[in-house]
Structure formats: structure tokens, C-alpha cells
C-alpha positions as a printed NumPy array, in Angstrom:
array([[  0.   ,   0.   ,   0.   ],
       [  1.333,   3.3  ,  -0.602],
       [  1.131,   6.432,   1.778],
       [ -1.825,   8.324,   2.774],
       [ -1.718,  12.328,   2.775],
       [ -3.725,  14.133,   5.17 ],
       [ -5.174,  17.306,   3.83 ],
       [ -7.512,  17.659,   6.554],
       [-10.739,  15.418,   7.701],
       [-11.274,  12.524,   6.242],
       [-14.792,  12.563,   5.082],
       [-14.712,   9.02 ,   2.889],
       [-13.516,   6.736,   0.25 ],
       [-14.708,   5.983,  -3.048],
       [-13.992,   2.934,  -5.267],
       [-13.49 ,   3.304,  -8.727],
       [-12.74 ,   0.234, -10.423],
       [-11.236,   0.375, -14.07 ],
       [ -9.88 ,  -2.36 , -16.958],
       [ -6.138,  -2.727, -15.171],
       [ -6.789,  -1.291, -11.687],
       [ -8.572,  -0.614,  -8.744],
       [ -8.176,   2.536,  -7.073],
       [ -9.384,   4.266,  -3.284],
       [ -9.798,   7.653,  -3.652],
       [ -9.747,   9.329,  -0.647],
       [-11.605,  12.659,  -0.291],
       [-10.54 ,  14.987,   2.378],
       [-10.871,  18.886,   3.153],
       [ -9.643,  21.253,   5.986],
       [-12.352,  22.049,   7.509],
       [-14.033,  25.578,   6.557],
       [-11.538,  25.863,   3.791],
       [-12.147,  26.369,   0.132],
       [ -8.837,  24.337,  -0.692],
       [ -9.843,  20.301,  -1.065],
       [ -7.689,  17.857,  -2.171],
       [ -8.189,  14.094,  -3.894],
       [ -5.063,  12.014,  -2.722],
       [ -5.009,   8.31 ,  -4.413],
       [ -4.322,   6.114,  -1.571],
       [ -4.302,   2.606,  -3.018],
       [ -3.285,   1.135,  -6.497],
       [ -3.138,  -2.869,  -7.013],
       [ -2.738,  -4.35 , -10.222],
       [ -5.891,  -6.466, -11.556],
       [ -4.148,  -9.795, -10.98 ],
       [ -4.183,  -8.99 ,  -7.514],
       [ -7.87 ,  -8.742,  -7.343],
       [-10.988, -10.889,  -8.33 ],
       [-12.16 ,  -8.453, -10.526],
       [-15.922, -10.743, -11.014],
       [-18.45 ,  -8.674, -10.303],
       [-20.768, -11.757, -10.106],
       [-23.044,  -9.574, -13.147],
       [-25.698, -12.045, -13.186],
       [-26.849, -11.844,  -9.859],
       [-26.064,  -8.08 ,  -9.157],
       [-27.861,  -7.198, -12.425],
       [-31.05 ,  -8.614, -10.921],
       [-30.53 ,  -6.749,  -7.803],
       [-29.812,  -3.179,  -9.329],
       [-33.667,  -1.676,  -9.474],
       [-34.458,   2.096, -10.835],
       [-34.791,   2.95 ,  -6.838],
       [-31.174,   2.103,  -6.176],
       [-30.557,   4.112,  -9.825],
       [-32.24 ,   6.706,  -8.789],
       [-30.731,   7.125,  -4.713],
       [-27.143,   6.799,  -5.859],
       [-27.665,   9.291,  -8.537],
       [-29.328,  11.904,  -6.351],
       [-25.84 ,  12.096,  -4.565],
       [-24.18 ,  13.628,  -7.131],
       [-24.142,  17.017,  -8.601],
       [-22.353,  18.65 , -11.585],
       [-21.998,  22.22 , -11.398],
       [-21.492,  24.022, -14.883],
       [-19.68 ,  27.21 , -14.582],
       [-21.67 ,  29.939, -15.233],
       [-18.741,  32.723, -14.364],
       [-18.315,  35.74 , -17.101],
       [-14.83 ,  33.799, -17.315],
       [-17.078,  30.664, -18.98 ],
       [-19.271,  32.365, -20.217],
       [-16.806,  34.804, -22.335],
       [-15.075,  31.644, -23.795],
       [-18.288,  30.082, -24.948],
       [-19.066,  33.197, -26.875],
       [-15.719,  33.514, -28.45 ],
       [-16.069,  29.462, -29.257],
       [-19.419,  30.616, -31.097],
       [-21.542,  28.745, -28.619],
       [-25.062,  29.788, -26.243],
       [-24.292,  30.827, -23.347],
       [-25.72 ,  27.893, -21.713],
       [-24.756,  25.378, -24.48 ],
       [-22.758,  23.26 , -21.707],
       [-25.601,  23.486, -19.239],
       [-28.136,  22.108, -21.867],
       [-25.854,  19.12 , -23.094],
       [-25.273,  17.458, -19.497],
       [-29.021,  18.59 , -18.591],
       [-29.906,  16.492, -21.369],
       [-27.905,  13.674, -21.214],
       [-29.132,  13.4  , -17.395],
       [-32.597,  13.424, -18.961],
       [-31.824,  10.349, -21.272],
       [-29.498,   8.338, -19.726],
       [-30.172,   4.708, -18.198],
       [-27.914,   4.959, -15.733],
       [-29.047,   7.784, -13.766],
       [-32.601,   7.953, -14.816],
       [-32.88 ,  11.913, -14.683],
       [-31.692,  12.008, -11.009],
       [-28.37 ,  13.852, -11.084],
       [-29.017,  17.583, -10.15 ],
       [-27.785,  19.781, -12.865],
       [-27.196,  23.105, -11.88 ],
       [-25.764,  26.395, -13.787],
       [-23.51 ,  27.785, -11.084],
       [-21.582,  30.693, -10.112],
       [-17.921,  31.084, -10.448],
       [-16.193,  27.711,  -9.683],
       [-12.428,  28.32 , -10.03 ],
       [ -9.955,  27.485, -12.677],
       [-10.834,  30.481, -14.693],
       [ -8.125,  30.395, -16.577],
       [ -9.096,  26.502, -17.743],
       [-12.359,  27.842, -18.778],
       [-15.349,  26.646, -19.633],
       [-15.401,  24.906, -16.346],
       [-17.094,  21.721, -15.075],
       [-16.86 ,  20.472, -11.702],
       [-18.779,  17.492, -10.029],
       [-19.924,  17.257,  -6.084],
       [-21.337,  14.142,  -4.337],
       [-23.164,  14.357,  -0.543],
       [-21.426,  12.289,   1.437],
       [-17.836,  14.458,   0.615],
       [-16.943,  17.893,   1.047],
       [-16.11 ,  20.315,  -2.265],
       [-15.697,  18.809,  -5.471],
       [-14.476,  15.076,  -6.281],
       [-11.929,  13.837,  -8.345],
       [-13.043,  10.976, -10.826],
       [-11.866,   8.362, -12.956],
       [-11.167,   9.972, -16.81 ],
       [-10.113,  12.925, -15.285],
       [ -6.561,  14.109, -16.489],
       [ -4.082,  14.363, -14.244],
       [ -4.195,  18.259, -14.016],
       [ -7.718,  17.964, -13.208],
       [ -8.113,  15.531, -10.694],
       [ -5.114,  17.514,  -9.013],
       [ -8.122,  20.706,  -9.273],
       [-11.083,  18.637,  -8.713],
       [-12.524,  20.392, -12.229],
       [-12.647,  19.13 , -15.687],
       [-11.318,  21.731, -17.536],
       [-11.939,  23.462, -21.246],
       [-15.129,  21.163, -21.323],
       [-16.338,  23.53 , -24.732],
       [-17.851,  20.855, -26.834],
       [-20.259,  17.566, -27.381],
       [-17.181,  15.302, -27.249],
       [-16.061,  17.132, -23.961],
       [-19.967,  17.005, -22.629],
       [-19.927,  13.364, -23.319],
       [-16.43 ,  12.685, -21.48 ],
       [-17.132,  14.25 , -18.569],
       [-20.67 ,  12.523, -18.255],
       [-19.255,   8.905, -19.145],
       [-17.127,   9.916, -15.482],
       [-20.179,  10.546, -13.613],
       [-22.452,   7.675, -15.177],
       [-19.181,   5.389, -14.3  ],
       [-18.999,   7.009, -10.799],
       [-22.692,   6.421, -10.394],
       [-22.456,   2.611, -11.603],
       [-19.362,   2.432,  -9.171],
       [-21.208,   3.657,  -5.966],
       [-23.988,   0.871,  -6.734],
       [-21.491,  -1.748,  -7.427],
       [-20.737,  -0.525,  -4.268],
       [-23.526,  -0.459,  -2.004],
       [-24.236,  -3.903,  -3.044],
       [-21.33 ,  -5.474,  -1.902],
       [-21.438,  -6.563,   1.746],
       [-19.255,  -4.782,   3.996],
       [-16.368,  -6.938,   5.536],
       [-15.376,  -5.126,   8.343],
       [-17.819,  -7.681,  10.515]])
């Protein structure tokens, strides 16, 4: 195992399972602070780890309710700063063009069934990466770090320059993946019995 950094309180851990690895990301953030920090605190290769998911049987257990309460936890925030908004007019594109797209993808998707809360915020940092997107989930404080982010934006918590349908769509397939990983999640038992 490698090292843990402590930013602060430790307010949980989130599993995020991809095709070579499995990785703990631990969310922490001094309390009352604006600064929040993603550390990765475990890496193991896939041979390590029985990577069956046992699909048939948790397939059967995953209902729309289930969908629907892990979705509710999250929340991507769209920037809606002059910063964002000045670089989707110079990119030729409505002012709430980025809004729209992961509003809409929300509405249609299977994974989420509609119940991700979409909102056109204020200024959320990283100006100078704009337009910026940033995703929040309840049980952690400030903005979370997930898998497809690049490494300068898990290190910010934001996806950055997220201008057009191919962005949209990348930043979406993160939180429809983090969604699918919290009810992988929540159906496997606890072993700490």
C-alpha cells in the first residue's frame, strides 16, 4: 500500500474500479476551507484482485430505486462565471450550451434515470481553464476527483476546457461510471464484521 496524505478530515472513500486497476480515492478537506484535495491512496494491479463482479446476480438486484438514490448524490456544477461564459461566446456557442448538453444527457441516460441535479452555477475556479465543469457528491466535502479525469484535473477537482459535445460526453461517461461504481458498491457486503 502506498502512503496516505492528510489534507484535513477525512470525510470518505470511493472505489473506482477500471480495466487494469482498482483505485481508493480518498476525499478529504480542511475544515471551513475552500482548498480540497483528492489524494489516491491505493493502487493494485488487476491480478491482484478478483475483478468478477458476479453480473448475473447483481444485475437482478440493481432496481431504478437504487438508480435513482445513488444518482441523487451527485451534482455537476457548470460554470456559469463571465470567465465561462466569455469563452463560450468567443467558441461561437449559447451561453448555456454546456448546461443544456449534461441537462440532457441526465434526462436520457439509463444509468441515472434523470436524477443527477444539474445546476448552472456561479464562479467555480480554474478560470483560466475555462469553460469549467466540476462534479460534487453528498457524502464528501467540495468537489471530487473521478476516474477519466486528467491528471491536471483531478489535481483541481474540475474538468477543464469542457467547450464541446465530445467534452460534454467525457465528462458525463465519469459521472455515469462514478454512479455505476457507488452501486457496485452499495451492493457489496461490507467486511469489516
Amino acid at each position: 500500500m502506498s502512503r496516505i496524505q492528510n489534507h484535513g478530515i477525512l470525510l470518505g472513500v470511493c472505489f473506482f474500479v477500471s480495466n487494469f486497476a482498482v483505485e481508493s480515492f480518498v476525499f478529504a478537506m480542511p475544515k471551513n476551507s475552500a482548498q480540497h484535495r483528492s489524494v489516491t491512496m491505493l493502487e493494485m494491479s488487476s491480478d491482484k484482485i478478483d475483478m468478477s463482479l458476479g453480473s448475473e446476480s447483481k444485475s437482478a438486484e440493481i432496481t431504478d430505486e437504487l438508480r435513482i438514490s445513488e444518482a441523487k448524490k451527485f451534482k455537476v456544477m457548470v460554470c456559469g462565471s463571465t470567465s465561462c461564459s466569455r469563452r463560450r461566446k468567443q467558441l461561437m456557442m449559447d451561453e448555456y450550451s454546456t448546461f443544456s448538453g449534461f441537462f440532457t444527457r441526465n434526462k436520457e441516460s439509463d444509468v441515472t434515470l434523470g436524477a443527477v441535479d444539474v445546476e448552472d452555477a456561479g464562479c467555480i475556479g480554474s478560470c483560466k481553464k475555462s469553460p469549467v465543469v466540476a462534479v460534487m457528491h453528498e457524502d464528501y466535502a467540495g468537489y471530487v476527483g473521478l476516474e477519466g479525469m486528467t491528471s491536471g484535473e483531478f489535481g483541481d477537482s474540475r474538468f477543464h476546457k469542457v467547450s464541446f459535445e465530445d467534452d460534454i460526453d467525457r465528462v458525463w461517461n465519469c459521472v455515469e461510471n462514478a454512479v455505476e461504481q457507488m452501486i457496485e458498491a452499495s451492493l457489496t457486503p461490507d467486511d469489516d464484521n
